[in-house]
C-alpha positions as CSV (number, residue, x, y, z in Angstrom):
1,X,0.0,0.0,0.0
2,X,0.9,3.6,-0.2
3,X,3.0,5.1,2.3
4,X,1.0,7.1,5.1
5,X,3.4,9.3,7.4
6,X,3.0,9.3,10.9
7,X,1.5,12.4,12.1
8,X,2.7,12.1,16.0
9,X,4.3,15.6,16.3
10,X,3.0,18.3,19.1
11,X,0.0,20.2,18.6
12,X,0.7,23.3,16.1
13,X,0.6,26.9,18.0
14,X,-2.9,28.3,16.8
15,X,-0.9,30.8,14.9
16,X,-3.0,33.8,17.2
17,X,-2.8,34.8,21.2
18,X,-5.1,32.8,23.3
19,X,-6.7,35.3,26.3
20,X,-9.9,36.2,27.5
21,X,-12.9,35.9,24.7
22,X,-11.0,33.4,22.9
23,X,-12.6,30.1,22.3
24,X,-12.2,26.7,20.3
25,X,-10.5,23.1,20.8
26,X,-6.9,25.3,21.3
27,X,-8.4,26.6,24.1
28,X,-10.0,23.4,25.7
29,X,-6.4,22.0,25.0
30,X,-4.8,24.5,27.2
31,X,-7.5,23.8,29.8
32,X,-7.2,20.1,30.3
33,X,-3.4,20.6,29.6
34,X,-3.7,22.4,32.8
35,X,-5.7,20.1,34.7
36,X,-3.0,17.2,34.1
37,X,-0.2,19.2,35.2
38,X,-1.8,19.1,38.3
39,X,-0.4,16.4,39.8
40,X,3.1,17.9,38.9
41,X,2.1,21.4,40.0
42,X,-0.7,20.7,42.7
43,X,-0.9,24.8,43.2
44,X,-2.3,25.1,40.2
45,X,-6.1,25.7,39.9
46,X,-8.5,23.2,38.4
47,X,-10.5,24.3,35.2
48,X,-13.8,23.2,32.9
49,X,-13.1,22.2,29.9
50,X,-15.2,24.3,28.2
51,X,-13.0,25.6,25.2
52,X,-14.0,29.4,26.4
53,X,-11.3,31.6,28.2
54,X,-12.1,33.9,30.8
55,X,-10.9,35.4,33.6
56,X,-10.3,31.5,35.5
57,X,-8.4,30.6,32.4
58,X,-5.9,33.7,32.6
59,X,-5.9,33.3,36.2
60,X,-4.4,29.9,35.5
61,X,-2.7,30.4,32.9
62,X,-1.1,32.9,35.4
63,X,-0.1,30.6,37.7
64,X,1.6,28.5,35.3
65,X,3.8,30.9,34.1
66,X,4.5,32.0,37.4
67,X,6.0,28.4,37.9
68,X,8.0,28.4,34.3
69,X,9.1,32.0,35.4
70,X,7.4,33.5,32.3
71,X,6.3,36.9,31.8
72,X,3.0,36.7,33.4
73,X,0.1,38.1,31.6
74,X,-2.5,35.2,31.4
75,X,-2.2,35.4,27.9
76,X,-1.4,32.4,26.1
77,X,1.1,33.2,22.9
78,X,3.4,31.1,21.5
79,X,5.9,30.9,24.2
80,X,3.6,30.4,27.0
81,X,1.7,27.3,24.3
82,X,5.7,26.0,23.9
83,X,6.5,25.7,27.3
84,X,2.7,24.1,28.8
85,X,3.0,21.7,25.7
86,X,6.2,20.6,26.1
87,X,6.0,20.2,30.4
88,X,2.4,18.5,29.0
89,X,4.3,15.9,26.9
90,X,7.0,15.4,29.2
91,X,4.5,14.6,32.1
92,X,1.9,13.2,30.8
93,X,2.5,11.9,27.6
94,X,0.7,13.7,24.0
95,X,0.7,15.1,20.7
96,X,-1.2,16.5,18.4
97,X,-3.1,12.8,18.2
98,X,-4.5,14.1,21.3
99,X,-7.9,14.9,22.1
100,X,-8.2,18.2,22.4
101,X,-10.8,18.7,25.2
102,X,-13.9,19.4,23.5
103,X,-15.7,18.1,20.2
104,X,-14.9,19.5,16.6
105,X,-18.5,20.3,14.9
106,X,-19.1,22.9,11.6
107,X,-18.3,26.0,12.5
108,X,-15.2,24.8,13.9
109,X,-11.7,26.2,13.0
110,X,-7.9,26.0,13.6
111,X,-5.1,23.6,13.9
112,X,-7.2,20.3,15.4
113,X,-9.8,20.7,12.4
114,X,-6.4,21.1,10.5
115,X,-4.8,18.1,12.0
116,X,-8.1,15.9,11.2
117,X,-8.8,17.0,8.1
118,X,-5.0,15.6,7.4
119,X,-5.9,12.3,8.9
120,X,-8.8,11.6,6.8
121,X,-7.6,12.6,3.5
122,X,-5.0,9.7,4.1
123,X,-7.6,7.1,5.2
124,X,-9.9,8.2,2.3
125,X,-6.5,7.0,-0.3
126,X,-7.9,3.5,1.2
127,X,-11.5,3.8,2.0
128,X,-12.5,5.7,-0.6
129,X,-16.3,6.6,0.3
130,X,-14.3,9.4,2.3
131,X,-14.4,12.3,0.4
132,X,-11.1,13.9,0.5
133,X,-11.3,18.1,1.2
134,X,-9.3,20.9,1.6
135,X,-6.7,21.4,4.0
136,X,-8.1,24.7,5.4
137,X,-8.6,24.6,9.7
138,X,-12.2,24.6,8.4
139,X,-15.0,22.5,9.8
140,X,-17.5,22.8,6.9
141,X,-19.5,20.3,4.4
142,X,-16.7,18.6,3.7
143,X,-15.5,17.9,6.4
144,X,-19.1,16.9,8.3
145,X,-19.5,14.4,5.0
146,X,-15.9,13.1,5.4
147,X,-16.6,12.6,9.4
148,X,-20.5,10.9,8.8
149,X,-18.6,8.3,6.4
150,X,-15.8,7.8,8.8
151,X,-18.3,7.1,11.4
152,X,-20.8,4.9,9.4
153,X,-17.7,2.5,8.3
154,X,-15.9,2.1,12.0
155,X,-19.1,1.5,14.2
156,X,-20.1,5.0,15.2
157,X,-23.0,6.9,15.2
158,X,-23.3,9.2,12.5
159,X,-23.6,12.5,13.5
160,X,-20.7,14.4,11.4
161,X,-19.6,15.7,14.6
162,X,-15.8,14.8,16.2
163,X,-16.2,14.3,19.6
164,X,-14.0,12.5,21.8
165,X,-14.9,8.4,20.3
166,X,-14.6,9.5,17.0
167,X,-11.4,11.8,17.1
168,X,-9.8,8.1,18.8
169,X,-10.7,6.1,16.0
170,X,-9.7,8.1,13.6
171,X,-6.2,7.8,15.4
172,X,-6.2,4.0,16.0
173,X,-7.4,4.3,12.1
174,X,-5.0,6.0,10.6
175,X,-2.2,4.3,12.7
176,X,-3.1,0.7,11.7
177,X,-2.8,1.9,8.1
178,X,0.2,3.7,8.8
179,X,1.8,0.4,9.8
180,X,0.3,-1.3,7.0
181,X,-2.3,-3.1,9.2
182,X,-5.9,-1.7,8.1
183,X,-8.5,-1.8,10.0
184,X,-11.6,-3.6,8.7
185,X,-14.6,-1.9,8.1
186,X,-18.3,-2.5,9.5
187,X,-20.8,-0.4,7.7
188,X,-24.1,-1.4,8.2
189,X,-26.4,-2.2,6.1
190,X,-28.6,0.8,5.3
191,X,-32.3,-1.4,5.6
192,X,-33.4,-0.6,2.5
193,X,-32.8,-2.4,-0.9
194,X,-30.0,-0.3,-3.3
195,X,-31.3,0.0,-6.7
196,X,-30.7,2.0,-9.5
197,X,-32.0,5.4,-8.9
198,X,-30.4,4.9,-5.5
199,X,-28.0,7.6,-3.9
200,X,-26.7,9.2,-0.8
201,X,-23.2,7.6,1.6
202,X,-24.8,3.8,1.4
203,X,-24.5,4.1,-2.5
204,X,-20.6,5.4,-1.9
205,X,-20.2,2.7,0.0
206,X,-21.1,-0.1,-2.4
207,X,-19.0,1.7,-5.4
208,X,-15.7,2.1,-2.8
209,X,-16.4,-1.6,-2.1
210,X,-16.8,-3.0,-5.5
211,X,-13.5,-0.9,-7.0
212,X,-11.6,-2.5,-4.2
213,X,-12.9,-6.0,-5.0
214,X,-12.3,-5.5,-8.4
215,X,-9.0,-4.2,-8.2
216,X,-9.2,-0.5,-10.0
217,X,-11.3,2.3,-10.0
218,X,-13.7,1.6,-12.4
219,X,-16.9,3.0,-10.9
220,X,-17.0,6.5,-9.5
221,X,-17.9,7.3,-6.3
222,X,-20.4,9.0,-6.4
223,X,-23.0,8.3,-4.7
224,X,-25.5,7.7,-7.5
225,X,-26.9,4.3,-8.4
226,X,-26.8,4.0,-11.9
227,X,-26.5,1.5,-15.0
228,X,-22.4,1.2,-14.2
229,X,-23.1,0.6,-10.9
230,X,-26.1,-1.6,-11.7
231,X,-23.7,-4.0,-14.0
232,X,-21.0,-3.9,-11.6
233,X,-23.1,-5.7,-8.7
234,X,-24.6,-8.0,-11.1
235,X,-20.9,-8.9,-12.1
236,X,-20.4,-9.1,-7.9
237,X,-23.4,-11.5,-7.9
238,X,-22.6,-13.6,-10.5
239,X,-19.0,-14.2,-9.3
240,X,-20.7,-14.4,-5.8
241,X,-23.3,-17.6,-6.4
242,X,-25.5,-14.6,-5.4
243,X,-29.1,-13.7,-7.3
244,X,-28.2,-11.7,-10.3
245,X,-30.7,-8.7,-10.2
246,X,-28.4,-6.0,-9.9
247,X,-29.4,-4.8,-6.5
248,X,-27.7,-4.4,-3.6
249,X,-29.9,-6.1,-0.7
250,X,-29.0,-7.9,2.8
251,X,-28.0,-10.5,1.2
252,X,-25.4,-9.3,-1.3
253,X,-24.6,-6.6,1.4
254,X,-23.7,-9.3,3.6
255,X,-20.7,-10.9,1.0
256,X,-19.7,-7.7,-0.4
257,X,-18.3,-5.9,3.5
258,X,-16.3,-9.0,3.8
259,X,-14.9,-8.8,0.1
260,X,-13.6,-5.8,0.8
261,X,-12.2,-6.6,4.0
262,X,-10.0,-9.1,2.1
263,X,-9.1,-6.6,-0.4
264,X,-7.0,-4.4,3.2
């Protein structure tokens, strides 16, 4: 398979100054950063992890860089981020595979949506229902779709949104390819018979799954059912013992997720 690079590196500074009105997954990061180094600082404050920094954030924040004897503002620039990642790592044990603190949804931005959005473009080189997307630190369409497809083919519910389950699979994911181990896939089947006319993620699936069995991208995913696709499963049928009708029920569901788990 194609190579996949190991994204293990520290979380990326947010690029602006963290301090009172900021908000977002940088922020929860600092929080629960915070609340770990606890045990190595026990003067330190304890925090909610609420992604939204006010005065008990920068009061913190504060006290921390009392300890590191930083200038002490309650501000968190890139310094301040260097120092509490690096004593967080040291202590504890992260990187930028760690969950931030709070759950990516749209209207999400910065370096975790970045860091995510990386993530799934590789898996989608291998599960191909993934849309790939843009590289942006922006939680929009794309990246809902991209999440709901992730979900639907790892055993989570399928809400778009990247809370804390989610965000760990796509780690565990993305690390099994990375060490050329993927993980198999258990979409379920959508209770309701695939025909032509068909379309939405369930369609995507079947077309993903069928290139993969086959070998090369002859179909396009799509997500639209039509006379290609149509031939393709009656071809999967026939070569299957299956009943050749073209359609993608329970049956032929059932013997096409494992095909394509042999195909990893």
């Amino acid at each position: 398979m194609e190579n996949i690079q190991n994204a293990a590196v520290s979380p990326v500074y947010p690029g602006t100054v963290l301090k009172n009105g900021s908000s977002g997954s940088e922020v929860a990061r600092i929080q629960k950063y915070l609340n770990a180094l606890r045990t190595k600082y026990p003067t330190l404050s304890s925090l909610s992890v609420d992604g939204r920094y006010g005065s008990g954030t920068a009061s913190v924040v504060k006290q921390y860089q009392a300890i590191a004897k930083m200038k002490i503002d309650g501000a968190v620039g890139r310094d301040t981020w260097n120092a509490l990642i690096g004593d967080y790592n040291a202590t504890v044990g992260g990187s930028a595979d760690t969950y931030p603190g709070i759950a990516l949804r749209p209207g999400s931005d910065g370096e975790d949506v970045r860091h995510m959005q990386l993530l799934l473009n590789e898996i989608a080189r291998r599960y191909t229902a993934i849309n790939t997307q843009t590289v942006d630190g922006k939680y929009g369409g794309h990246m809902s779709d991209a999440v709901r497809r992730f979900q639907r083919q790892f055993g989570l519910s399928a809400d778009g949104i990247l809370g804390s389950n989610t965000w760990n699979r796509i780690i565990t994911v993305h690390a099994a390819l990375t060490s050329g181990n993927p993980t198999p896939v258990t979409t379920p089947y959508p209770r309701t018979v695939l025909s032509t006319g068909s379309s939405g993620d369930s369609v995507r699936f079947v077309q993903s799954y069928l290139n993969a069995v086959a070998g090369r991208a002859f179909l396009t995913v799509d997500g639209i059912y039509g006379q290609n696709v149509t031939r393709a499963v009656s071809s999967f049928q026939a070569a299957n013992s299956l009943k050749v009708d073209g359609k993608v029920g329970s049956s032929t569901w059932s013997v096409l997720i494992p095909a394509f788990n042999q195909t990893l």
